[in-house]
N, C-alpha and C positions, 0 to 999 in steps of 0.2 A: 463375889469378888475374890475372896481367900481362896477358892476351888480352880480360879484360872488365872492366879495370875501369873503365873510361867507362859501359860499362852498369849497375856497380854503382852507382856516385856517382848515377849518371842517377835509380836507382829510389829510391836513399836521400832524395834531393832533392826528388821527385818525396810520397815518405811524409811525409817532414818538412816543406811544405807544408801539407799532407792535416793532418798533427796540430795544426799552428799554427792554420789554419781553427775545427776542430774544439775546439781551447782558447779559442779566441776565442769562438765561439757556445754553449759551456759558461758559460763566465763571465758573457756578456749573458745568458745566461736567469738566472742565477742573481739577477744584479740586478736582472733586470724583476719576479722574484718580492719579491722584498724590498721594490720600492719600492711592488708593488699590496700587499705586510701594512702596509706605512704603519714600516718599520723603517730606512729609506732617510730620510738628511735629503732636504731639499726634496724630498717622495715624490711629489707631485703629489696629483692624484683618487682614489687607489686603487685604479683599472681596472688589469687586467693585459691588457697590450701584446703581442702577437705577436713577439720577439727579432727582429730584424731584423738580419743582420749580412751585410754583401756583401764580396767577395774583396778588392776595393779598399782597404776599410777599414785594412788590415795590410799595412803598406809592406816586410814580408817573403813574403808568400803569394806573390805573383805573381812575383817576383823565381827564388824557389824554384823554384818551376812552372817558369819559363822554362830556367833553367839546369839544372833535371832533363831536361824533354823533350827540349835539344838535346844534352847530355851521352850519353845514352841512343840517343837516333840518330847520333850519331857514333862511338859505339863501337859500334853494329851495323850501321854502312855499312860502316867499317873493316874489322871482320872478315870481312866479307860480299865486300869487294874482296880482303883475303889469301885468302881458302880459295881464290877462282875464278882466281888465279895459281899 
């Protein structure tokens, strides 16, 4: 466990990103549906909208991302320089 866990964090980070994402675009579709039944105050027209939701949006997604990917590569450069000493 002491030997990866930078690659652990890495992929943990890496997931919980991925779900944060994926709560975020749960929730817009939810409410795109609600506001085309007309159940959404100010619902608009009642057309329902294609959820539109980009990474950016969630000033935790990409933060996550980042600090997974490098977490992840430095605990497998690491081990990668111990084994070949």
């Amino acid at each position: 466990m002491k030997g990866r866990f930078y690659e652990i964090i890495g992929i943990i980070f890496v997931i919980f990103s991925a779900v944060l994402y994926t709560l975020e675009r749960c929730a817009n579709w939810i409410s795109s549906g609600l506001s085309a039944q007309g159940l959404a105050a100010f619902s608009g027209n009642g057309t329902l909208s294609e959820p539109w939701v980009d990474p950016k949006d969630n000033i935790f997604v990409i933060p996550f991302l980042v600090i997974g990917i490098v977490a992840f590569l430095y605990g497998f450069f690491r081990n990668f320089i111990n084994r070949s000493h």
